[in-house]
C-alpha positions as a LaTeX table, in Angstrom:
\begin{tabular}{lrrr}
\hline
Residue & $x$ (\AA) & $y$ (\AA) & $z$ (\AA) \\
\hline
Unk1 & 168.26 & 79.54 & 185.73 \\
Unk2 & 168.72 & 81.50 & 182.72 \\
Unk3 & 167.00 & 80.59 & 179.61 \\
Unk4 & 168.98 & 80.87 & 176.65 \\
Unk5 & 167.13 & 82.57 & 173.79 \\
Unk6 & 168.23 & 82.00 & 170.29 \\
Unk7 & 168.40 & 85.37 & 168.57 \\
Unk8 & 167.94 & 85.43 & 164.66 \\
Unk9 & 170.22 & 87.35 & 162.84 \\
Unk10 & 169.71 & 90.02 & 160.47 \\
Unk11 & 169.99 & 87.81 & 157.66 \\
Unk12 & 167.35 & 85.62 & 158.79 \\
Unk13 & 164.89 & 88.18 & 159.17 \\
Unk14 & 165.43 & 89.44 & 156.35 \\
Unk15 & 164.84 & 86.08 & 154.47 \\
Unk16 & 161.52 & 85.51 & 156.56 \\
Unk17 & 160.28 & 89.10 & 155.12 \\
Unk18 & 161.16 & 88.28 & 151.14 \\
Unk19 & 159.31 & 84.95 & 152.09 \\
Unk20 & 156.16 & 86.66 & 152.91 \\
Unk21 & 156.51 & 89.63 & 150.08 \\
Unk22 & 156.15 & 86.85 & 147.89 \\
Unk23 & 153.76 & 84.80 & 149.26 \\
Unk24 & 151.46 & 87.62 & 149.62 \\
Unk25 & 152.31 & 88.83 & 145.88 \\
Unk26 & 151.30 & 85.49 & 144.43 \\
Unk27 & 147.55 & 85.57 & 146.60 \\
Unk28 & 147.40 & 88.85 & 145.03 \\
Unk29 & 147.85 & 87.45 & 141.78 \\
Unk30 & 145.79 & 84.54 & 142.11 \\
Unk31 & 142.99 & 86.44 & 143.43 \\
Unk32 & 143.45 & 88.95 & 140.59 \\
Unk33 & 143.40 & 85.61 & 137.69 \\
Unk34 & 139.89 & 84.79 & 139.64 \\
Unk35 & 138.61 & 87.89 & 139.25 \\
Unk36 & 139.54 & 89.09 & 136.27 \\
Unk37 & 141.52 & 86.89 & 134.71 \\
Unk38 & 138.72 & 85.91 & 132.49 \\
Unk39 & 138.87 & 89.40 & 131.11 \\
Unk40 & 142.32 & 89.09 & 130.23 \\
Unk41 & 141.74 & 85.78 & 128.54 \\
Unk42 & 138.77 & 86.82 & 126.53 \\
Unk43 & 140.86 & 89.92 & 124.91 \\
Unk44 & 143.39 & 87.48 & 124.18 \\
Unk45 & 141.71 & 85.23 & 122.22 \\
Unk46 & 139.74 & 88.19 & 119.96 \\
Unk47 & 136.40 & 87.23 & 121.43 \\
Unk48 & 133.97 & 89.53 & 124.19 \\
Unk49 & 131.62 & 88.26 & 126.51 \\
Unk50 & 128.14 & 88.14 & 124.67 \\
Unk51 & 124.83 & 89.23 & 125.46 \\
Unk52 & 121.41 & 86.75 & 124.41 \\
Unk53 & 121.51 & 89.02 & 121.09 \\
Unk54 & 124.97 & 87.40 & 120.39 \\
Unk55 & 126.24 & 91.58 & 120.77 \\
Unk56 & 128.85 & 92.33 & 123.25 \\
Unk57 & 127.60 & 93.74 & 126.25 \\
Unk58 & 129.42 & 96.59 & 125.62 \\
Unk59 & 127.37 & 97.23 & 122.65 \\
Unk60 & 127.41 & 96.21 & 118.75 \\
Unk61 & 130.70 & 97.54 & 116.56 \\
Unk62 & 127.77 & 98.67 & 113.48 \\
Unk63 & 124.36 & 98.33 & 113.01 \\
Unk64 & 122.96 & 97.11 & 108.99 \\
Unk65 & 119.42 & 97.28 & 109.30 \\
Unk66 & 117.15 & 95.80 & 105.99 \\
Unk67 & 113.46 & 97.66 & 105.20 \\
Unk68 & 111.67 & 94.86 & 102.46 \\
Unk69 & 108.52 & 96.43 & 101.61 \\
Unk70 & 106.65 & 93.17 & 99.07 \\
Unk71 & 103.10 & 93.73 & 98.65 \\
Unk72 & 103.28 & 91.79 & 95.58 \\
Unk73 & 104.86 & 88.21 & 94.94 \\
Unk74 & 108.19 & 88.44 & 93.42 \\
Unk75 & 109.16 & 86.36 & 90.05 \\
Unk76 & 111.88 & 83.21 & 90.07 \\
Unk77 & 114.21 & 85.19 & 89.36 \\
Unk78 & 113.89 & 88.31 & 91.19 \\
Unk79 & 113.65 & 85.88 & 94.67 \\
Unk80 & 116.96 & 84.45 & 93.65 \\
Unk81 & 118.44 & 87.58 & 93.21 \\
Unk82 & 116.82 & 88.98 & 96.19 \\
Unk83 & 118.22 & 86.22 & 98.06 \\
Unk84 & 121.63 & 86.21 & 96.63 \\
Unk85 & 122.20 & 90.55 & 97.75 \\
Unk86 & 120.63 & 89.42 & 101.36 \\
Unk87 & 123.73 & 86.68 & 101.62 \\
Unk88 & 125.98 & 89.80 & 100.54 \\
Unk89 & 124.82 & 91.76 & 103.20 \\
Unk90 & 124.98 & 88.77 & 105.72 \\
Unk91 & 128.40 & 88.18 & 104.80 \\
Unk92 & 129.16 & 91.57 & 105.04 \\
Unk93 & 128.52 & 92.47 & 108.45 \\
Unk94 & 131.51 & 92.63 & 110.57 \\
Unk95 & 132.32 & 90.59 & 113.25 \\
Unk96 & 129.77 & 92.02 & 116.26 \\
Unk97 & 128.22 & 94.15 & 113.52 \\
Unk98 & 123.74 & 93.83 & 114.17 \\
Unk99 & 121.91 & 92.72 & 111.25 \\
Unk100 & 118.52 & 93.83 & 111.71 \\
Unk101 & 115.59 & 92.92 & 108.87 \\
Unk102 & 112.27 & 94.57 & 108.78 \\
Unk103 & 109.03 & 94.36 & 106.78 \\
Unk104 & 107.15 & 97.67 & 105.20 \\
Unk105 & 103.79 & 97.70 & 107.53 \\
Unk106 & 102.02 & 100.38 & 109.33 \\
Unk107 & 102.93 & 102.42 & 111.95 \\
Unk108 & 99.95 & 104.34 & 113.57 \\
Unk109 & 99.42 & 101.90 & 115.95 \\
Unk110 & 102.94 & 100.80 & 117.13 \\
Unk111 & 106.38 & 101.10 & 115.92 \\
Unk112 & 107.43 & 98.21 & 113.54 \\
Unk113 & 109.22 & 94.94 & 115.14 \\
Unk114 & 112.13 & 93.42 & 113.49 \\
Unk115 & 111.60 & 90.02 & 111.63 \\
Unk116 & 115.51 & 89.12 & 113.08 \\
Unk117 & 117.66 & 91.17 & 114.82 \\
Unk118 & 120.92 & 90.05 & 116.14 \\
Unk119 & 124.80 & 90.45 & 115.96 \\
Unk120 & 127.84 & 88.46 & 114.17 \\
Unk121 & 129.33 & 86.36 & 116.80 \\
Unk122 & 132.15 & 85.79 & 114.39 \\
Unk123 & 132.71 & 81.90 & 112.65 \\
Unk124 & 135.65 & 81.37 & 113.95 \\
Unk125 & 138.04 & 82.35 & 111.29 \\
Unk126 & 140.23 & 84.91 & 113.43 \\
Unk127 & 140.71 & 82.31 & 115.87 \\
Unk128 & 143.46 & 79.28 & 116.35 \\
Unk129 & 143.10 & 76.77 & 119.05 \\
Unk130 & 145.85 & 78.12 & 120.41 \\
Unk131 & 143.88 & 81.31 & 121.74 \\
Unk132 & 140.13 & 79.75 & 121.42 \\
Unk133 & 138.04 & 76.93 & 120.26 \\
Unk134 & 137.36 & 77.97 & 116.29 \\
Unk135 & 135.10 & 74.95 & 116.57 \\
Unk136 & 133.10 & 76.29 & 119.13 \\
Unk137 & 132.50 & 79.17 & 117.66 \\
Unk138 & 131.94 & 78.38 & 114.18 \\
Unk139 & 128.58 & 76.00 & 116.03 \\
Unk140 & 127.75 & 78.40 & 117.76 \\
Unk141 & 128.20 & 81.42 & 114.38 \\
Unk142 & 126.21 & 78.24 & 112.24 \\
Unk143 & 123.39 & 77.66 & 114.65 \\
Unk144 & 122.21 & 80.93 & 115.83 \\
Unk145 & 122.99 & 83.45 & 112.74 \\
Unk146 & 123.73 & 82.15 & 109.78 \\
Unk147 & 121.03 & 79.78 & 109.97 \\
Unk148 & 118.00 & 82.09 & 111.94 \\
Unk149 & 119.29 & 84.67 & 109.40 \\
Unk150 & 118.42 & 82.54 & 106.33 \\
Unk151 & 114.98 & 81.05 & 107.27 \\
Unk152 & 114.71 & 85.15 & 108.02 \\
Unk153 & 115.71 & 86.08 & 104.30 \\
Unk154 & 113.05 & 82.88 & 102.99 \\
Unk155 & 110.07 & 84.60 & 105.55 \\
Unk156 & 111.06 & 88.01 & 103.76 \\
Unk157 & 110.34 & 86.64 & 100.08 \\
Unk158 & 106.71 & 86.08 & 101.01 \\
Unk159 & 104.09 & 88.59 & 99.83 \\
Unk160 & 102.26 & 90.93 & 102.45 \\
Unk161 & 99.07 & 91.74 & 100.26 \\
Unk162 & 98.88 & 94.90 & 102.23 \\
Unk163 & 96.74 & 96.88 & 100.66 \\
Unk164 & 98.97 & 99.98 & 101.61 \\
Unk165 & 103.06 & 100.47 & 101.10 \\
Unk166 & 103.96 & 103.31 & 103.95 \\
Unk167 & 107.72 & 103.08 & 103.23 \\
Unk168 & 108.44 & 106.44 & 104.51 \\
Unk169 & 106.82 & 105.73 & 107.44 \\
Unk170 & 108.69 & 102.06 & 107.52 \\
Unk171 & 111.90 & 103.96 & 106.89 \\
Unk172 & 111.40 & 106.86 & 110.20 \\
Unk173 & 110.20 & 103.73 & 112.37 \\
Unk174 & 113.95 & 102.00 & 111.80 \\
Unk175 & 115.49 & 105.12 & 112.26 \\
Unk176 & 113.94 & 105.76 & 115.29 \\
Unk177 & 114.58 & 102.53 & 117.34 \\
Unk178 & 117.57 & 101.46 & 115.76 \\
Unk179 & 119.88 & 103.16 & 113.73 \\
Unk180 & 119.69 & 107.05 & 115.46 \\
Unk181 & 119.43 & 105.72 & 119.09 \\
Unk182 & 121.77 & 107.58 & 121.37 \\
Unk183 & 123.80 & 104.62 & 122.30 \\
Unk184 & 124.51 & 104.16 & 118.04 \\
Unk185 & 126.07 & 107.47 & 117.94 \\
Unk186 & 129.48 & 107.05 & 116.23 \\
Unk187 & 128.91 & 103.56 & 115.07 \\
Unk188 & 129.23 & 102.67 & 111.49 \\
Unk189 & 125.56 & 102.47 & 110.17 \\
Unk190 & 123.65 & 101.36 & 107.08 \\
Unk191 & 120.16 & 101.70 & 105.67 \\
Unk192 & 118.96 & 99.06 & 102.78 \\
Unk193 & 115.66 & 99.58 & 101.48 \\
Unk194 & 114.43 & 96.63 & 98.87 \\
Unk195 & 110.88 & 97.93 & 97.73 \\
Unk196 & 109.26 & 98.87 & 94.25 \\
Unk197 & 109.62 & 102.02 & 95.96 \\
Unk198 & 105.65 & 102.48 & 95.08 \\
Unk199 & 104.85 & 104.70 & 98.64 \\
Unk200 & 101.06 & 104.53 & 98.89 \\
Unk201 & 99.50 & 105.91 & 102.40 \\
Unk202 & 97.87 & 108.81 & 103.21 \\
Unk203 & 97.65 & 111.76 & 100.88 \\
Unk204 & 100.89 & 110.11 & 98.86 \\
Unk205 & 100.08 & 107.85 & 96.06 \\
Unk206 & 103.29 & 107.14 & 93.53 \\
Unk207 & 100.51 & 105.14 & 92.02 \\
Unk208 & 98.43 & 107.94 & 90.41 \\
Unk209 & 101.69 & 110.03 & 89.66 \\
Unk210 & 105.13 & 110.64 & 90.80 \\
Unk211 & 105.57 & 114.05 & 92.60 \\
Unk212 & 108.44 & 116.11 & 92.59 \\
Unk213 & 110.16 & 116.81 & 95.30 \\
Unk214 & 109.07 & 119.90 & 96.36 \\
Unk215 & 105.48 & 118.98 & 95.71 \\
Unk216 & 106.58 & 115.69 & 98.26 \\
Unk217 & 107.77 & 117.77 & 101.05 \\
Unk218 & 104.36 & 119.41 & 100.85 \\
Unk219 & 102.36 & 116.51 & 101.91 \\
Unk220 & 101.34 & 115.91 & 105.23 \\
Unk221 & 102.74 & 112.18 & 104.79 \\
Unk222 & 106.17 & 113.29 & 104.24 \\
Unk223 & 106.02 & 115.83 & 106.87 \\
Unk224 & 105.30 & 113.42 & 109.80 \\
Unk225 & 107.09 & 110.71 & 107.91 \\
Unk226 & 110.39 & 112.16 & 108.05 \\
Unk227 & 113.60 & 109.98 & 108.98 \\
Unk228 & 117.04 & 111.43 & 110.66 \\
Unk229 & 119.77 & 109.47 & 108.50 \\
Unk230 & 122.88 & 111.52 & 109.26 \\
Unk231 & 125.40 & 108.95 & 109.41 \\
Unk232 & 123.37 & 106.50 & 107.47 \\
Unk233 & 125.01 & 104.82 & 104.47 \\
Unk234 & 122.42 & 103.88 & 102.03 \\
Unk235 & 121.30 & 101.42 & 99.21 \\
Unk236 & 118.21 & 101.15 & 97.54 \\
Unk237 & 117.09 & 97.87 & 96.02 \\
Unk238 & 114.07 & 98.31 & 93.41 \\
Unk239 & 112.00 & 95.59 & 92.61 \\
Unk240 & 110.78 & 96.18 & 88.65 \\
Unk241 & 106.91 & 95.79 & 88.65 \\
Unk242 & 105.79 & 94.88 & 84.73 \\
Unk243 & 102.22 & 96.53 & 85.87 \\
Unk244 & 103.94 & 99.67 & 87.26 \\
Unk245 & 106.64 & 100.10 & 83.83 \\
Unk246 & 105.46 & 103.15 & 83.11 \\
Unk247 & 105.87 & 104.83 & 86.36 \\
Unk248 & 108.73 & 102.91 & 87.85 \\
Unk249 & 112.35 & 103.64 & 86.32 \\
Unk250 & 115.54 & 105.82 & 87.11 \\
Unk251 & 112.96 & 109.30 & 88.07 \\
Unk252 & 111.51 & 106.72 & 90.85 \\
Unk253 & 114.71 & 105.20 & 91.95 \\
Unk254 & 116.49 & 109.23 & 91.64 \\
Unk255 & 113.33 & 110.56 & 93.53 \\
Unk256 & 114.08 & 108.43 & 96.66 \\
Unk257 & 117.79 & 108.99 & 96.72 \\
Unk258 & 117.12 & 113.18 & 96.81 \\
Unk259 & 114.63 & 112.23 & 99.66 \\
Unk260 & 117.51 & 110.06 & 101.53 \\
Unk261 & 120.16 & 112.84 & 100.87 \\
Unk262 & 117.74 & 115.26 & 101.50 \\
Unk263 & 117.10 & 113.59 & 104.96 \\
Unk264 & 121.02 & 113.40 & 105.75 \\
Unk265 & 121.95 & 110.14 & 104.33 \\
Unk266 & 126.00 & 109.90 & 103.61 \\
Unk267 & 127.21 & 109.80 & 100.34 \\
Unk268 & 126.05 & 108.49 & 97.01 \\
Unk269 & 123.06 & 106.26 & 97.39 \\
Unk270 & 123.74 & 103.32 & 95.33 \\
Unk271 & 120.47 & 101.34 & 93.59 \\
Unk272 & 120.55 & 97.79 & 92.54 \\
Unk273 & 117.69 & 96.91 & 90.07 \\
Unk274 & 116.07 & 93.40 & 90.76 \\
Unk275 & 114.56 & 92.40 & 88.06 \\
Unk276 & 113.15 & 89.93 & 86.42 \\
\hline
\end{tabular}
């Protein structure tokens, strides 16, 4: 007996193989969406997968990093405006910009540690529920910057009573592990230094007379002290000392931008008084 075989026709087959094109093009796709779909997603709504530091992994868009050098308690109104140019700052940094705050100690023994040191996730702002949850991110921008970043600035307005003020010193440790590490290269970068700008360490002591610069450069302080801050934008906040009048005033404040510019900083070096 002869079997009959049912032959398909051209048209058949070629149905069959569009079938399977797209069947095969829509795993691809859904196996793509698993992977990286995510990725896609993320760019879309403005945000980047963060790190524990609240940076993107891929690394922070600037760094702002704050030296506060108070050996001596400050006055009502010099905390108030203290704290008021800190919340100028805060709200300054960009989104995924690091905020980094110091405090003036010595350095012989180990390289100074940050008092906070983390990036601005962002509150939420750029983003609609649409492409996001604004909410989300406005908890999350609330509970672990704005707020650690505050009870940071209140920790900073305590006196150190050190009985030494190495601010150049300070200033070169900052430099060092933050603001001129390879991986900052090209990033937008700024210095702040709030101090009575009083350096006393070593065999430099703006206590028992203000040098010049040249007579600076020839210490042995200043020599090892030295900071890198090309590419540095820079501010200098001076807190006015009623028992230091007479050698505080714009030859101080002038004295330390030459030693900034001198050292590369950008720019002019702007100086905020804080007085009171």
């Amino acid at each position: 007996m002869t079997r009959n075989r049912t032959r398909r026709s051209p048209r058949n087959r070629g149905e069959s193989g569009g079938k399977l094109k797209g069947w095969l093009g829509l795993a691809a796709a859904v196996a793509f969406l698993g992977v990286g779909g995510w990725q896609i997603a993320v760019q879309l709504s403005g945000r980047s997968e963060l790190g524990g530091d609240l940076c993107p992994v891929t690394g922070e868009a600037s760094l702002t990093a704050v030296v506060v050098d108070l050996t001596d308690p400050l006055s009502v109104p010099q905390k108030q405006d203290f704290l008021n140019q800190l919340e100028r700052v805060r709200n300054g940094v960009p989104k995924y910009g690091r905020l980094t705050l110091y405090r003036v100690d010595a350095t012989k023994e180990h390289l100074l540690e940050p008092v906070f040191d983390k990036c601005n996730p962002g509150d939420g702002s750029d983003i609609t529920e649409a492409n996001g949850n604004p909410k989300k991110v406005r908890a999350l921008w609330l509970s672990e910057f704005s707020k650690p970043v505050e009870d940071a600035f209140v920790e900073l307005t305590k006196q150190s009573g050190a009985a030494e003020s190495p601010i150049l010193e300070s200033v070169q440790s900052v430099t060092l592990t933050k603001l001129q590490r390879p991986d900052a290269a090209g990033k937008p970068k700024k210095l702040i230094l709030v101090s009575d700008l009083l350096q006393n360490s070593g065999d430099l002591n703006f206590y028992h007379r203000l040098p010049t610069l040249e007579e600076l450069r020839r210490t042995n302080t200043y020599r090892t002290g030295m900071s890198d801050l090309t590419g540095v934008k820079t501010e200098i906040w001076m807190l006015s000392r009623p028992t230091a009048a007479d050698i505080q005033g714009r030859s101080l404040a002038t004295l330390w931008a030459l030693i900034f510019r001198s050292e590369g900083a950008e720019g002019d070096i702007p100086v905020h008084n804080i007085n009171g």
